[in-house]
N, C-alpha and C positions, 0 to 999 in steps of 0.2 A: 874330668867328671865321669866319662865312660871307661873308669879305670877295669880291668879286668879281673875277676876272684878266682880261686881254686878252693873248693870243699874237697875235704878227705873224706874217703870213704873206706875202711880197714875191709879186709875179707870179704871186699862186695864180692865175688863168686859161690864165696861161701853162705853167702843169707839170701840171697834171691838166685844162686844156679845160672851157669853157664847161658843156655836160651834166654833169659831172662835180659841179662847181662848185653848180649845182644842187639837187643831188641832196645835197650834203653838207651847203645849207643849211638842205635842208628835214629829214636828219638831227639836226642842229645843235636844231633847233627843237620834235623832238622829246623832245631833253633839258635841256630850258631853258637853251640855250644861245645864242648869235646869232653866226652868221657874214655876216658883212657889208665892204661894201669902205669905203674909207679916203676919206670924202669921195669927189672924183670922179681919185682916181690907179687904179691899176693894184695898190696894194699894197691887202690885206685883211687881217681880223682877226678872228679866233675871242675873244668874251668871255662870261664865266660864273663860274659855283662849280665852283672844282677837279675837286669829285665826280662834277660833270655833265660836265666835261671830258671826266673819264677815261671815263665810260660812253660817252661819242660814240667816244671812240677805240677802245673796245672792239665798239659798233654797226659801226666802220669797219670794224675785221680782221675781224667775223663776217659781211661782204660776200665774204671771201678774193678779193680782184682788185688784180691789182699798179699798177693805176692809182691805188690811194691810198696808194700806198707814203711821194710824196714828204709828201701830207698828213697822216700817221699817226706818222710821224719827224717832222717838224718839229715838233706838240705833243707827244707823248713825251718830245723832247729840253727841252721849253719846262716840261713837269709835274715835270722832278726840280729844276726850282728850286723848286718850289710845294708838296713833298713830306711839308712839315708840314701841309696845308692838307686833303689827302688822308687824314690820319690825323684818326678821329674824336675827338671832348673827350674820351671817359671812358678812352679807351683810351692819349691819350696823358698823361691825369692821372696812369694808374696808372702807365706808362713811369716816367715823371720821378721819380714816389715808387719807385721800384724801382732805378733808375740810382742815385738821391741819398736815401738815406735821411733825412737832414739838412735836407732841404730845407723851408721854413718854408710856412705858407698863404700870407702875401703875396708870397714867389717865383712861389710856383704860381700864383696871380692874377695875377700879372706877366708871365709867360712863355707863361699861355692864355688871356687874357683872360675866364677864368671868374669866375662871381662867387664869395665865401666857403663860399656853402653848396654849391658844386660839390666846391669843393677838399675841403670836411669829407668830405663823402660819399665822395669819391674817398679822402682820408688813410684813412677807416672801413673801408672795403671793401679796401684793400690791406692794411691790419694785420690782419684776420681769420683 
């Protein structure tokens, strides 16, 4: 479930500048995240858990500086592929039992990787 992502990010020194660059790593770092460059090219890459993504990205706009504009939009745009990832287990167990009433435990095991006594739990707590 806590699989890990990598966003590309081409020419990040090129659109937010060396200081900048910086400064986002060592944000980055602060939420268990690594930004780092690509081998020895010019492109870099933000990898992590989702969750810690999204809080860098939220660390970013709570700077308010339009110099991390292009850095904040290109993971933004990169987190609504990952937008199951962002949603926590219990929350999307009880989703799915409320979407699909039908839906069996080893669906649900199937589709979150949870183990059986997750799903029980979750099946229990949504029929209440």
């Amino acid at each position: 479930m806590n699989d890990d992502i990598t966003i590309r990010l081409p020419s990040l020194i090129h659109r937010i500048g060396s200081e900048k660059a910086k400064q986002a790593k060592a944000i980055a770092l602060q939420n268990q995240c690594e930004l780092k460059r690509v081998r020895r090219s010019r492109h870099w890459a933000l990898s992590g858990e989702a969750l810690s993504i999204q809080a860098f990205t939220i660390d970013l706009r709570a700077l308010d500086d339009d110099g991390w504009r292009y850095l904040i939009q290109k993971v933004s745009t990169a987190l609504i592929e990952h937008a199951d990832k962002l949603e926590p287990l219990e929350t999307k167990l009880s989703r799915l039992i409320n979407e699909t009433p039908g839906i069996t435990l080893g669906e649900l095991m199937q589709l979150t990787q949870c183990s059986i006594a997750e799903a029980r739990i979750a099946r229990f707590n949504t029929d209440v």
